[in-house]
C-alpha positions in Angstrom: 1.6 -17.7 -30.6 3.5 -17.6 -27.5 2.9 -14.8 -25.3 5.4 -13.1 -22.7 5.4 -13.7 -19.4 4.0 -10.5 -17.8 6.5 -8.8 -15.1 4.6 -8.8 -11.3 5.2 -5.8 -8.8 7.5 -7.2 -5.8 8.0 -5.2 -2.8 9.4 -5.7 0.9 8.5 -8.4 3.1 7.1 -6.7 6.3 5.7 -3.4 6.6 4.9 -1.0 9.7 3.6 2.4 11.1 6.3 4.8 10.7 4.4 7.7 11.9 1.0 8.5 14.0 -0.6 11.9 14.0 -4.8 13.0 15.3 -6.4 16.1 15.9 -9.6 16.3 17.4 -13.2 18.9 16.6 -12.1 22.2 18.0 -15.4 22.7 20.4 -15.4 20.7 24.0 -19.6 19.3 24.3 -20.3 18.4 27.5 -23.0 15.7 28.5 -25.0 18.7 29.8 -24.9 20.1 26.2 -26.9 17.6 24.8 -29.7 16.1 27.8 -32.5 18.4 27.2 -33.6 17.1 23.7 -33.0 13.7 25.1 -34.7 13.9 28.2 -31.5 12.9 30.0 -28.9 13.2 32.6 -25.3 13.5 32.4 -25.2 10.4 34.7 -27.3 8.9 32.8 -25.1 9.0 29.5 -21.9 8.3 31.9 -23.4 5.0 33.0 -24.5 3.8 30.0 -21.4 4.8 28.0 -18.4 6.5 29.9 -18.4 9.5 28.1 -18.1 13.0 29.9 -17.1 15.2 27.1 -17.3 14.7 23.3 -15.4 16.8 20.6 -16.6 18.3 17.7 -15.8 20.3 15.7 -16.4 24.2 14.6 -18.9 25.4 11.8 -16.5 26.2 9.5 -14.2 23.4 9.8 -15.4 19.9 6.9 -14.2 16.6 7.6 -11.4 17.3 4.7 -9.9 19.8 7.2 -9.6 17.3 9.4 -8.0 14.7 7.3 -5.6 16.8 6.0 -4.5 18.4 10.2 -4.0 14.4 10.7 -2.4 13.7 7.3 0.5 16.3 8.1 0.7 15.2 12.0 1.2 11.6 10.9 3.7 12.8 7.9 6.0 15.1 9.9 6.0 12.1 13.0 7.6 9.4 10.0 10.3 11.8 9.1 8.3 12.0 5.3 6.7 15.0 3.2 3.7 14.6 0.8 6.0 14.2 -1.7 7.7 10.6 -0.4 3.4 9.4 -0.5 2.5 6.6 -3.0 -0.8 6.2 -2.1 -3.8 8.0 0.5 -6.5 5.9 1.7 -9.2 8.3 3.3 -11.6 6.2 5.5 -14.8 8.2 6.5 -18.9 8.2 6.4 -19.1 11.9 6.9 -17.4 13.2 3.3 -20.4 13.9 1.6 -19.3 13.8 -1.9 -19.7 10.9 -4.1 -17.2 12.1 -6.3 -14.3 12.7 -6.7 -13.3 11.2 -3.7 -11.9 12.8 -0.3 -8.3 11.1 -0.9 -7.2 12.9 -4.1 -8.3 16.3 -2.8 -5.9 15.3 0.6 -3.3 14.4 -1.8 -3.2 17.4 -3.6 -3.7 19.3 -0.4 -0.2 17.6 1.2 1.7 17.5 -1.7 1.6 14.0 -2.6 0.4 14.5 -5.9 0.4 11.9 -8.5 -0.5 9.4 -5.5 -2.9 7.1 -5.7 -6.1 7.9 -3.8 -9.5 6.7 -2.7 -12.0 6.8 -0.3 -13.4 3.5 1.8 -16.7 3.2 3.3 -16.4 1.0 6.3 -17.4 3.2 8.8 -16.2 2.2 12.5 -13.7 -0.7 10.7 -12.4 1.7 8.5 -9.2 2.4 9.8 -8.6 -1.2 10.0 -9.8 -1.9 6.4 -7.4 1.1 5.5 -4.3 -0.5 7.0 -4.9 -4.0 5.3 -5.0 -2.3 2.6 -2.0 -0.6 2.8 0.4 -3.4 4.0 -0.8 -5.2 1.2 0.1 -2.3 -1.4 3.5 -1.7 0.2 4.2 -5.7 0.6 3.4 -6.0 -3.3 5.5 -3.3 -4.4 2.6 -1.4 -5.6 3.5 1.4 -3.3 6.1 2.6 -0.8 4.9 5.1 1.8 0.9 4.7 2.2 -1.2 7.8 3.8 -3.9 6.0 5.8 -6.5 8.2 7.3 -9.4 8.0 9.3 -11.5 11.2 9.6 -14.7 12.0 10.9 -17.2 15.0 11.6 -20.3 12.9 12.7 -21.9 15.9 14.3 -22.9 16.7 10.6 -25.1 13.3 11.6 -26.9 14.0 14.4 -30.3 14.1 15.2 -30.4 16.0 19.0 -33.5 14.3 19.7 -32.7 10.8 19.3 -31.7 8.8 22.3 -29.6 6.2 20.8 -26.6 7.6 19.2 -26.7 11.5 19.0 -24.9 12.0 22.3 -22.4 9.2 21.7 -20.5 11.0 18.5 -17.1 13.6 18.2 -15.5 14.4 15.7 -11.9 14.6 14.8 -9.4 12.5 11.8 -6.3 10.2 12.7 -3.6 9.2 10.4 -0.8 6.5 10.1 2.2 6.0 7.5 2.8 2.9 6.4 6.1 1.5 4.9 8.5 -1.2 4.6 10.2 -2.6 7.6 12.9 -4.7 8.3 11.1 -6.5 10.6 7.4 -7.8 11.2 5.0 -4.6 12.0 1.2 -5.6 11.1 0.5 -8.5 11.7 -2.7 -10.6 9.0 -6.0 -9.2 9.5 -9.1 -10.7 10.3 -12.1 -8.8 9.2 -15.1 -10.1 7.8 -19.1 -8.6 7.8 -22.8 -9.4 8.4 -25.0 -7.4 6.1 -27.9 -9.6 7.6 -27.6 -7.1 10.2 -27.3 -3.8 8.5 -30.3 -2.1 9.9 -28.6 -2.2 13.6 -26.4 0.7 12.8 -28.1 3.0 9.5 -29.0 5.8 7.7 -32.1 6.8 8.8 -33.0 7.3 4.7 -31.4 7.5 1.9 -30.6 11.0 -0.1 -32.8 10.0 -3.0 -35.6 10.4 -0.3 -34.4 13.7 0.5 -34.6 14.9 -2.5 -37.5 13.1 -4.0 -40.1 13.1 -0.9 -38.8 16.2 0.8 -37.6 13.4 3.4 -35.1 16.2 5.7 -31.4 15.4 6.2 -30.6 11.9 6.7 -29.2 11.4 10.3 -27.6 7.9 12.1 -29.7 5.4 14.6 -28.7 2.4 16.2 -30.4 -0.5 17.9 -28.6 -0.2 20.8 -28.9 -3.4 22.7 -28.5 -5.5 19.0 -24.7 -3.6 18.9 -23.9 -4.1 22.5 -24.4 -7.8 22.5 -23.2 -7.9 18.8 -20.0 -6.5 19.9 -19.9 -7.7 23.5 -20.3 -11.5 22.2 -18.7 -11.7 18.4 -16.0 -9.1 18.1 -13.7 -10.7 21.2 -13.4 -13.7 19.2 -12.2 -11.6 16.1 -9.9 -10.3 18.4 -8.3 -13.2 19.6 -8.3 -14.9 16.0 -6.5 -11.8 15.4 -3.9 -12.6 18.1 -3.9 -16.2 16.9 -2.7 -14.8 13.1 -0.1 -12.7 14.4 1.4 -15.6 16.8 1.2 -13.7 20.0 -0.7 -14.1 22.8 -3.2 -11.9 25.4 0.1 -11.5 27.9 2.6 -10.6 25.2 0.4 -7.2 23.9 1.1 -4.4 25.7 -1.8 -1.9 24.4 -5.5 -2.5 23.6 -7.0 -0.1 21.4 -10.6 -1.2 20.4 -12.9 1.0 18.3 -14.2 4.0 21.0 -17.7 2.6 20.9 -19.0 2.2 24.3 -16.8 1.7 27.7 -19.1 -0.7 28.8 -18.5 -3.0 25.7 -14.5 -2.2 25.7 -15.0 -3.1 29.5 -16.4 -6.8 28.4 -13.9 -7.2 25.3 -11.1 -7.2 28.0 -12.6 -9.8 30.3 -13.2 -11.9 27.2 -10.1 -11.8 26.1 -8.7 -12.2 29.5 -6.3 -9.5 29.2 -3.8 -9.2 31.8 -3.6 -6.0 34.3 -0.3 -4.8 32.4 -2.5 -4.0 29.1 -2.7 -0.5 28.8 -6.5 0.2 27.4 -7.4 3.2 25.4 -10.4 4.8 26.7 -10.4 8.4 24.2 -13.8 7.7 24.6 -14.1 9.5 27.8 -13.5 12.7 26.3 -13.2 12.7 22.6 -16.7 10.7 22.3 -17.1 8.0 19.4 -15.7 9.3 16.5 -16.4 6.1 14.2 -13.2 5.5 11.6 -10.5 8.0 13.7 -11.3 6.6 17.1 -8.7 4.2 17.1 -5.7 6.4 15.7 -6.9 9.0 18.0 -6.9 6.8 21.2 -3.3 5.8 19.9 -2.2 9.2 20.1 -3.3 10.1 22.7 -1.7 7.0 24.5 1.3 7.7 23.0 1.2 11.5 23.7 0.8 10.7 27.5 3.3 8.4 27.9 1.4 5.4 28.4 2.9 3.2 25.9 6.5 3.2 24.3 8.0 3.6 21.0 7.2 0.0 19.4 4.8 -1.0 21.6 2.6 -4.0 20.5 -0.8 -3.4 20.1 -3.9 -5.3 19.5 -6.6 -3.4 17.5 -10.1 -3.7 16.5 -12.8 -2.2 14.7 -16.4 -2.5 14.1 -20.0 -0.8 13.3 -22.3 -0.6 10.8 -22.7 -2.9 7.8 -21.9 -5.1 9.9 -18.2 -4.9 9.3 -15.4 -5.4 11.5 -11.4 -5.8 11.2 -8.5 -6.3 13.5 -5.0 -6.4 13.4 -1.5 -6.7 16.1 0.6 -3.7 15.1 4.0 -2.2 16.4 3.2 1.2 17.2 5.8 3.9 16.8 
């Protein structure tokens, strides 16, 4: 019997970000806020992490909310509707619903109904994983215009008490298009993970053990010494590998947008990678906190917003946290 030869999906050659949109949690949190259940100082958590101010976001506003403010934001900067959407890829830790996932109720929410949607677990390398993912849909024809958001409302996560991540996290979503370009616009991705260290960044229990053993709300912890010097030390390499993929070097980037983890560790990563004075840094951080999968969107907007980079800038990116999982890419921004 001979059998036919099956038809494969082809698409474009090159992809890139057609349009950028973030909001951010409604409520401005101080360092003041949050010291007395930590036994703190606000100089304290300034030193040790360069925040001043975190945002989160109000009672009544989910992490869906969120998404969809960035979804639109990102949509109506590419010139697109919910209707010119193939696919939505919702990165987040904070969606508390196993099913269905985040990304079809977003889709139906924009408009972009019958995309395809899902929802990615990758928590602080999640809008990296998302964007992989999405020049390799568009590049195989699978889909056009792909909806890739990152959105977050980690105050739903914290424990006020504990001193090693509850004063660190914000909330707030960012959101990219992606589509075919004439030229080069995302360059390969390196990524890669270490579950061998997956207890560095958890869940303090799982929700079988809040159910079953009357175990309280699960909340996030980090060993915070293991992640600095994990990230310090073996994320500038993935960096620079990234650089290496794309065929560009330290001096030709113009725009470093790490994962808004720590500015002591997005201090390091520079004098790793040796990055020259011209490199325009995000540091969201500062004031929007560590908002896990939208910190890197959101430090792009806001860059972009204040007129610290230009249309098409080149811009290395990188993100990483717990599993351990990390990704980075060289993207043209728009």
């Amino acid at each position: 019997m001979t059998r036919p030869t099956l038809t494969q999906a082809t698409g474009p050659a090159h992809t890139r970000i057609l349009g950028l949109g973030g909001v951010r949690g409604e409520r401005v949190v101080t360092n003041d806020d949050l010291v007395g259940p930590i036994d703190s100082s606000d100089e304290w958590i300034r030193q040790r992490t360069g925040i001043v101010t975190r945002r989160r976001a109000a009672e009544g506003t989910d992490v869906l909310d969120l998404a969809e403010a960035a979804a639109r934001a990102a949509l109506d900067d590419a010139g697109l509707t919910g209707a010119d959407v193939d696919a939505v890829i919702l990165s987040t830790v904070t969606y508390f619903h196993q099913t269905p996932a985040g990304a079809a109720i977003i889709a139906d929410r924009i408009g972009a109904t019958p995309a395809a949607a899902f929802d990615i677990s990758a928590a602080c390398a999640g809008y990296c994983y998302g964007i992989a993912q999405a020049d390799a849909l568009v590049r195989a024809g699978t889909a056009r215009h792909v909806l890739v958001i990152g959105a977050e409302k980690m105050s739903e996560f914290v424990d006020p008490t504990d001193r090693s991540i509850s004063f660190l996290l914000g909330d707030g979503a960012g959101a990219v298009v992606i589509g075919p370009s004439d030229t080069p616009g995302i360059g390969p991705t390196v990524w890669g993970s270490d579950g061998a260290q997956a207890q560095a960044i958890r869940q303090t229990h799982s929700w079988l053990a809040t159910r079953d053993e009357g175990a309280g709300w699960p909340t996030l912890r980090q060993e915070g010494q293991s992640v600095f010097k994990w990230a310090v030390w073996q994320m500038a390499p993935v960096a620079q590998k990234a650089l290496d993929a794309a065929g560009v070097s330290a001096s030709d980037i113009e725009a470093f947008i790490p994962h808004q983890a720590n500015m002591r560790i997005i201090d390091q990563m520079i004098k790793q990678l040796k990055l020259p004075e011209s490199v325009v840094v995000g540091r969201d951080i500062a004031d929007t906190g560590n908002t896990s999968a939208a910190s890197i969107p959101l430090a792009a907007e806001r860059l972009r917003r204040e007129g610290q980079i230009q249309p098409g800038a080149l811009a290395l990116q990188i993100g990483f946290g717990a599993g351990l999982v990390y990704a980075a890419q060289v993207v043209v921004l728009p």
